[in-house]
C-alpha positions in Angstrom: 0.0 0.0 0.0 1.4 3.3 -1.3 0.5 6.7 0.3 -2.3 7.5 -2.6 -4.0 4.6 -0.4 -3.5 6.4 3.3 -5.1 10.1 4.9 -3.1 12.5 6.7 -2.4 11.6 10.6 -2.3 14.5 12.4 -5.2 16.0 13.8 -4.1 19.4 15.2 -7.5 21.2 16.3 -6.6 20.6 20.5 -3.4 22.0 22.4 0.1 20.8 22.7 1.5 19.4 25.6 4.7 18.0 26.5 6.0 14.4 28.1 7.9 11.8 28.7 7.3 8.1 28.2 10.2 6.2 30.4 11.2 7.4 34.1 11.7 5.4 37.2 11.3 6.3 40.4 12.3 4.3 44.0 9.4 1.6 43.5 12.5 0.1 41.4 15.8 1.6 40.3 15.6 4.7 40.5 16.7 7.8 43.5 13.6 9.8 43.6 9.7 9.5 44.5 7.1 10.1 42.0 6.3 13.4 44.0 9.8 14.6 43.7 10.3 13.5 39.6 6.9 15.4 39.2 8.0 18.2 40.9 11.3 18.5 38.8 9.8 17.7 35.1 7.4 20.2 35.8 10.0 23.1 36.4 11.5 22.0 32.9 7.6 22.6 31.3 6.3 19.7 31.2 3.0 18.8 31.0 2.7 15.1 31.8 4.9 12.0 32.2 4.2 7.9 32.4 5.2 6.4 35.3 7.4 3.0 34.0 9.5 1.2 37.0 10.6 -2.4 36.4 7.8 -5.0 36.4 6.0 -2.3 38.9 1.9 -1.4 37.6 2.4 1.8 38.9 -0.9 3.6 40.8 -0.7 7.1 40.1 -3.9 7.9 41.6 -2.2 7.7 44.7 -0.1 11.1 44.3 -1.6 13.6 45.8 -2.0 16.7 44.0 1.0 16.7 41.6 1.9 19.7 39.8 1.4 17.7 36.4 -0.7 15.1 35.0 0.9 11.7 35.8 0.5 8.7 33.9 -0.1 4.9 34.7 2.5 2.6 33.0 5.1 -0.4 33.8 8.8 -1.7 32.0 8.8 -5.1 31.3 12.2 -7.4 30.6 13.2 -10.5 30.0 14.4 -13.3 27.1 11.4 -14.6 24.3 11.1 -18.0 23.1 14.0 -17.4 20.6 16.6 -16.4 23.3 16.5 -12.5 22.4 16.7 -10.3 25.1 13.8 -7.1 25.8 12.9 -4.2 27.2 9.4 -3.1 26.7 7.7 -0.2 27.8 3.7 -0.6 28.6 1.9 2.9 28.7 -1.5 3.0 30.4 -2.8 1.3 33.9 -2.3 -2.3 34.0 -3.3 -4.8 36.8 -2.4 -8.6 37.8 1.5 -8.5 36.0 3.9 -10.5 37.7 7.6 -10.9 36.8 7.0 -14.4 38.2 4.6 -15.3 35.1 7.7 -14.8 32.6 8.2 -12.2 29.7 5.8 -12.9 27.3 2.6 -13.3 29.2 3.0 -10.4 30.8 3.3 -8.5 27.5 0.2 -10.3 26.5 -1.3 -9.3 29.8 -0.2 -5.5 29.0 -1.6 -6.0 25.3 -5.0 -7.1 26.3 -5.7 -4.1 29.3 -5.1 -1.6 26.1 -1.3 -0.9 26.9 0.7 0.5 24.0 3.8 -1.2 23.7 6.8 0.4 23.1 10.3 -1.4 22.1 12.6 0.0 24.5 16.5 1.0 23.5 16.8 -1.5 20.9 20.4 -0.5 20.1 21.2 -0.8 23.8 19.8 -3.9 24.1 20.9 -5.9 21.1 18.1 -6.6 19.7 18.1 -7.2 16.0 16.1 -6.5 13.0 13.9 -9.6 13.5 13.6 -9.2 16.8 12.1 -6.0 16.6 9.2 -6.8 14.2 8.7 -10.9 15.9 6.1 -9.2 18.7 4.0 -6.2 16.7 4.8 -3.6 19.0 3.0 -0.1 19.0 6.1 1.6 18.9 9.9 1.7 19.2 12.1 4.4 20.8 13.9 6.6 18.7 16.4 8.3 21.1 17.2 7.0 24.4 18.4 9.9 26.8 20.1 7.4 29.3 21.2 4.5 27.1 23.2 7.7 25.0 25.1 8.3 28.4 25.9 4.8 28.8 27.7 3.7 26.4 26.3 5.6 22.9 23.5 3.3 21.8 20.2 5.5 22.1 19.2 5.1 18.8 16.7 3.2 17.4 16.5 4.6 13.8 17.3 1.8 12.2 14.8 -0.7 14.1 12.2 1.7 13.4 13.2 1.9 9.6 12.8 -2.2 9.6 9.2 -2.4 11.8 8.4 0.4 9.1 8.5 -2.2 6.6 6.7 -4.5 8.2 3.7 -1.7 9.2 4.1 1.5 8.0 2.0 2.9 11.0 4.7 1.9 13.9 5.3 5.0 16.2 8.2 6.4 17.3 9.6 7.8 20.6 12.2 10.0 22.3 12.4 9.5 25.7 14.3 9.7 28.8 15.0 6.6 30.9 15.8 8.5 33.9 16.9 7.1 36.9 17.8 10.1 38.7 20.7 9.5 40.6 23.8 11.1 41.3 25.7 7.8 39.1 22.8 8.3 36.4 21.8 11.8 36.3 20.8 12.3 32.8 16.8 13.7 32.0 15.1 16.4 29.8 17.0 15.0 26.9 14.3 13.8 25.0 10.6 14.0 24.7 7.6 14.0 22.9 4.8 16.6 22.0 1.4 15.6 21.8 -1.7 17.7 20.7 -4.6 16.6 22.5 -8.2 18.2 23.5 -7.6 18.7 26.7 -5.1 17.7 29.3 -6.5 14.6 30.8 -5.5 10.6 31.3 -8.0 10.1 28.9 -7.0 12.7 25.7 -3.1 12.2 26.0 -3.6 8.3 26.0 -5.3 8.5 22.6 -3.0 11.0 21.1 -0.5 8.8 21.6 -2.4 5.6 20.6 -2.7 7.1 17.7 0.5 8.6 16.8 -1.3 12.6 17.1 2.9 13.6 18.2 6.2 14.5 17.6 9.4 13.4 19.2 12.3 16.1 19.9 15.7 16.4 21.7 15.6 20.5 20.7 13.9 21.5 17.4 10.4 22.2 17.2 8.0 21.9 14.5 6.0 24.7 14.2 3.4 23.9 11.0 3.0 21.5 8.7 0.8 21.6 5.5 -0.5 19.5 2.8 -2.3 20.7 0.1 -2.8 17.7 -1.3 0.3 17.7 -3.6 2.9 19.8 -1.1 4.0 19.2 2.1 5.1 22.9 3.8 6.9 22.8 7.0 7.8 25.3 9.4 9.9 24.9 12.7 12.5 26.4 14.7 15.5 27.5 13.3 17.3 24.3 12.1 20.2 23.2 9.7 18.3 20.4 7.5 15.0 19.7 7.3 14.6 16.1 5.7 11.2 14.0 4.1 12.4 10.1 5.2 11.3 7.1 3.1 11.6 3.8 2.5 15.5 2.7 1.9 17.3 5.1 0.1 14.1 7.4 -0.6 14.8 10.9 0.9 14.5 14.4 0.3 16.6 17.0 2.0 17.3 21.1 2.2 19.7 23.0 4.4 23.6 23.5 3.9 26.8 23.3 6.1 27.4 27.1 5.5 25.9 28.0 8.8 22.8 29.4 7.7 18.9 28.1 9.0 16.0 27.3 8.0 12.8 27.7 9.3 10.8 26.8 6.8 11.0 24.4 3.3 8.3 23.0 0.8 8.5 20.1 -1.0 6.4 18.1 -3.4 5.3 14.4 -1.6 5.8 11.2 -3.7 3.0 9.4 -3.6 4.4 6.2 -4.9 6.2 5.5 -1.5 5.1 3.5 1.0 5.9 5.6 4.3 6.9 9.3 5.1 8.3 11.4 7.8 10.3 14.4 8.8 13.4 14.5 10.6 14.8 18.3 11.6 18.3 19.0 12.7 19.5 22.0 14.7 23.1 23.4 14.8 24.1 21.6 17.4 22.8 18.1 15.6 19.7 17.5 17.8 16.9 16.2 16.1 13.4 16.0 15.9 10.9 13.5 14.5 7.4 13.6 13.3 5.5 10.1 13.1 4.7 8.5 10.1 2.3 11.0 7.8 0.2 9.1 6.7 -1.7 6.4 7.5 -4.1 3.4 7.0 -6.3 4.5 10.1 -9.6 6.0 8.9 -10.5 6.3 12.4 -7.8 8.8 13.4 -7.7 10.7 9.7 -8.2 14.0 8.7 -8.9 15.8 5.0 -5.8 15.4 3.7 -6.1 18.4 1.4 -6.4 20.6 4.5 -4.9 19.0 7.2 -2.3 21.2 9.2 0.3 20.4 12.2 1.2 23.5 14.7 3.5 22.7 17.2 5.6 24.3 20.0 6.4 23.3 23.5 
């Protein structure tokens, strides 16, 4: 299926708010309490965060008036029936998982209470090409804040490229991992921006099931058009702006002369089978849009109008 076949994702008409997907607290590796990690995401603007401690169903309900909206979710690991070795983030309230019950029944568990699944640091892991695409997650991450500070393998680009393949819709992530402790201090590194109706457990968790976001570790997107025949995109100043394809399909503007963009048009070609944007800044940051179009009626909008407006 070609993009001809597909509708525009993004459905822009509600407000922008920013999160984070992966952070652990004391319920398992990490240095500080939920209160505390809400307190200090919120003085870097955040809007909401996901809750994801090791094989812990976290109960967010249980924080008293936190100065964000925080959300229910749990980080699975373990070895499949082939030997290969995960990490999988679940985002949304589950009940009932055990790590007693073993890896992939309690991603089954996860899958079956609604969870999105998301392929944790794939790079970082060593998880292969195969492995990636043998369990249909929702999503992979992109950028890995912590697994960078490790030892260099936070990306996921090329995992995503492969799941792509296999299901053009997979979304992607940027995300923290933080542990926040003095031996594994990194956060705000990466992120995501999600336009939802309203800011509610309810609104982000169906942005996000349905891919209504962008990923960053800087640049912004600030519009994007199609009219039908042209994509236009506006962000933040940036060195390239890029339209990703399948393979070796690409498109790129920008130069190494020091001069930014901030905005670029290009005609789409509707012949390929997936599309998105990458932005880079100066300082090589990036920024990702998901997918642009997609086989989901359900979440589509008129292509010939639809618009993106960002900003965090």
């Amino acid at each position: 299926m070609t993009i001809s076949d597909k509708s525009f994702r993004y459905n822009t008409a509600g407000h922008w708010f920013k999160g984070n997907t992966h952070i652990h607290s004391i319920a398992s590796d990490g240095e500080m309490s939920i209160p505390e990690i809400a307190e200090l995401y919120s003085t870097a603007q955040y809007d909401f965060i996901f809750c994801t401690d090791h094989w812990v169903s976290s109960d967010v309900a249980k924080t008293w008036n936190p100065p964000l909206l925080l959300l229910d979710g749990i980080e699975l690991d373990g070895r499949d029936n082939t030997g290969a070795f995960f990490h999988v983030v679940c985002l949304g309230k589950t009940n009932g998982i055990t790590q007693e019950e073993g890896f992939e029944s309690a991603m089954q568990k996860a899958r079956e209470q609604n969870a999105i699944l998301v392929l944790a640091h794939p790079h970082w892991s060593g998880n292969s090409l195969e492995d990636a695409n043998r369990w249909d997650f929702d999503g992979v991450e992109l950028y890995n804040h912590v697994c960078r500070w490790l030892n260099g393998k936070s990306d996921g680009l090329t995992h995503w490229d492969a799941m792509l393949k296999k299901n053009p819709d997979t979304l992607g992530f940027s995300v923290d991992d933080a542990h926040l402790k003095p031996g594994h201090p990194g956060w705000n590194g990466g992120w995501i921006i999600v336009n939802a109706s309203e800011l509610s457990k309810e609104a982000i968790f169906s942005a996000i099931k349905h891919g209504n976001f962008y990923s960053s570790c800087g640049p912004e997107f600030k519009s994007i058009t199609f009219d039908s025949k042209f994509l236009h995109i506006e962000s933040t100043p940036v060195q390239f702006i890029r339209l990703v394809g399948p393979a070796y399909c690409g498109w790129r503007v920008g130069s190494f002369d020091g001069q930014l963009l901030t905005q670029a048009s290009v005609e789409i070609p509707m012949d390929w089978t997936h599309i998105y944007i990458e932005l880079e800044d100066k300082e090589g940051k990036r920024a990702w849009s998901n997918t642009l179009f997609v086989t989901d009626q359900i979440n589509a909008v008129d292509r010939h109008s639809a618009a993106l407006h960002a900003g965090s």
